[in-house]
Steps between C-alpha positions, in 0.01 A plus 500: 500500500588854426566735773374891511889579508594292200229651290583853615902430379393359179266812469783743550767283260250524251426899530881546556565302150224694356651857564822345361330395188337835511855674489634297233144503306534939491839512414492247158202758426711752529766379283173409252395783238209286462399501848605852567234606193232283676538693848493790337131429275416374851501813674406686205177314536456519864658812586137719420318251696761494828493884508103511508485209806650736741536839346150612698625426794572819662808366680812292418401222535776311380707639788205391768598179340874546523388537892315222553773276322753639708300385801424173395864449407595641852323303724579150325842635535446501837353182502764323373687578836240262690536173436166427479421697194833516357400211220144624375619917527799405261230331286321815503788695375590261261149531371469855501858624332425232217087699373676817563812413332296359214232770483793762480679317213196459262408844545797676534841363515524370164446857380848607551630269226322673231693641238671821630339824374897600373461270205157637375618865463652566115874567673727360711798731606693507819424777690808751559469802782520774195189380365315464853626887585337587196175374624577595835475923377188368352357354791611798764319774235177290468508428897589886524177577286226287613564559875393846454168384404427283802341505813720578803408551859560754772855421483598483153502118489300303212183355596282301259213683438264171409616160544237369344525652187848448452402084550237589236759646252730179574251265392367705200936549433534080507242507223799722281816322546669451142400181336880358466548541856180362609219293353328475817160554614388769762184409707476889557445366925541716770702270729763734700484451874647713755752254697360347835871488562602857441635541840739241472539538112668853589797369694551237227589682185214369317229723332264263349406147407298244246342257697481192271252328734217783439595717214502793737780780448602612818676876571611653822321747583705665694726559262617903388273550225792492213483145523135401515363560146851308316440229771190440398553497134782276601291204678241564196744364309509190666135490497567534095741160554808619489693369793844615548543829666722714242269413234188617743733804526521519124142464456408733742678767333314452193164491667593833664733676319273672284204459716283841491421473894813715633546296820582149302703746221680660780532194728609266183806776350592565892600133497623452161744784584604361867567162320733657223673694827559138652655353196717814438602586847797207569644583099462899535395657843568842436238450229273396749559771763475795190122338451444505811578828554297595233185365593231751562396630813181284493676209419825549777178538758339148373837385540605617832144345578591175350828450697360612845258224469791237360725638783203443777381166395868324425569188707593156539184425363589717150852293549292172517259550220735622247689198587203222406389697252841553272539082561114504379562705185825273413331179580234598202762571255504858589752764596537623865266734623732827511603422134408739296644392150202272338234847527811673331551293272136481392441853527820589280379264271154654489586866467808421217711693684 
């Protein structure tokens, strides 16, 4: 006969082996164009249908369920210290990191092996710092003149003066993205969710994210208001499908560089321009400190705004984060989060600098 315990450690051999299959499934789909063109009809498909099964909801609720897996995960962690529940709570886990591991791969992980936006644009040069100052003097005169036509409050600093009609112009902007960069579909959902983590998301480093387990593109809001409407055309992006993070960037840029609402414009050339700083400032930094210097009063107020909120929320926590999320980025074939080089690259490429 059987025994309770003998089932319970052929139940866990057999979830353990199944996660390992799992992991070795994923990546020969990676390494598969056929696969990789599947995923990505896959979400095509579902995508409009995800965003509308929790987009009414007036909260995240893909970070209530963050919370509630975190507490289920917690306490069987615990568990496993008494020896009485040790056996069926590391079933549980077992259980649980296989669905979510699954879910997350079939609609979302295989995404980042599509084929890189770089090869769909007509040219393919290196980018050299000449060519990104050019853009640079660009950048600083279009920041320079859009600025003046924004909102601003009592102290000079930016303020957004409708959030949700720059999300509006985001989603009608998706519908507009050139045809060689992207043939896919925009539902045209309202989806952005203020961050039930915004307290802690401040300390991290991290302004938004795409939830893959609800569609739901989260932003914190306590953010300084140059970040918020780029953010969210950012996470759109991933909404769109397009999974890793310099190509969001990218695609941001398109959906609000020429955007008629000021506050995406503004918020969408603002980082564009702090992006070309970043990849000039280690080759030329008396470049650099000349734009600086030359940024209008508006824009060294947003600025001084922007690092007094950096400068009160860094930590071990922005240490941590930046940590797990640069090993993140490379373990999706992706480079590190404070590389700047692939949006360069793309954005060089775009403008034929």
């Amino acid at each position: 006969m059987v025994t309770n315990t003998t089932k319970t450690i052929y139940k866990k051999r057999v979830w353990a082996g199944l996660l390992l299959a799992q992991f070795l499934l994923f990546f020969a789909f990676s390494r598969s164009s056929v696969m990789i063109s599947f995923f990505e009809n896959f979400f095509e498909i579902q995508k409009k249908f995800h965003q509308l099964i929790f987009s009414w909801i007036p909260f995240s609720f893909g970070d209530v369920l963050y919370i509630l897996l975190g507490i289920f995960l917690l306490y069987h962690v615990i568990s496993c210290f008494s020896k009485k529940n040790r056996k069926n709570s590391l079933f549980k886990i077992l259980v649980s990191i296989n669905i979510f591991y699954f879910i997350y791969q079939v609609f979302w992980g295989m995404l980042y092996f599509q084929t890189p936006i770089i090869k769909k644009l007509p040219s393919q040069k290196e980018p050299t710092v000449d060519k990104a100052k050019i853009l640079t003097l660009k950048y600083l005169q279009k920041c320079k003149d859009t600025r003046k036509l924004t909102k601003e409050d009592k102290n000079g600093i930016f303020v957004i003066a409708d959030l949700k009609a720059v999300q509006k112009e985001i989603l009608y902007r998706q519908a507009l993205l050139p045809g060689n960069i992207s043939g896919k579909k925009a539902p045209g959902i309202n989806s952005f969710k203020p961050s039930l983590f915004k307290n802690i998301m401040s300390y991290t480093g991290i302004l938004g994210y795409y939830n893959p387990f609800t569609a739901e593109s989260q932003f914190n809001s306590q953010l300084p208001n140059t970040f918020i409407p780029f953010t969210s055309a950012h996470e759109s992006s991933h909404q769109l499908g397009f999974a890793r993070e310099q190509e969001a960037n990218f695609v941001g840029y398109l959906i609000g560089i020429n955007s008629k609402n000021l506050d995406l414009r503004y918020s969408t050339e603002y980082f564009t321009l702090k992006s070309l700083l970043n990849y000039i400032a280690d080759k030329d930094p008396d470049f650099v400190k000349n734009i600086l210097r030359n940024y209008s009063q508006e824009m060294k107020k947003d600025r001084a705004y922007e690092k007094a909120f950096m400068m009160k929320h860094q930590g071990l926590l922005d240490d941590f984060f930046g940590f797990t999320n640069n090993l993140f980025l490379k373990s999706n074939q992706q480079e590190g989060s404070i590389t700047y080089s692939y949006f360069i690259d793309l954005l060089l490429n775009y403008e034929k600098v």
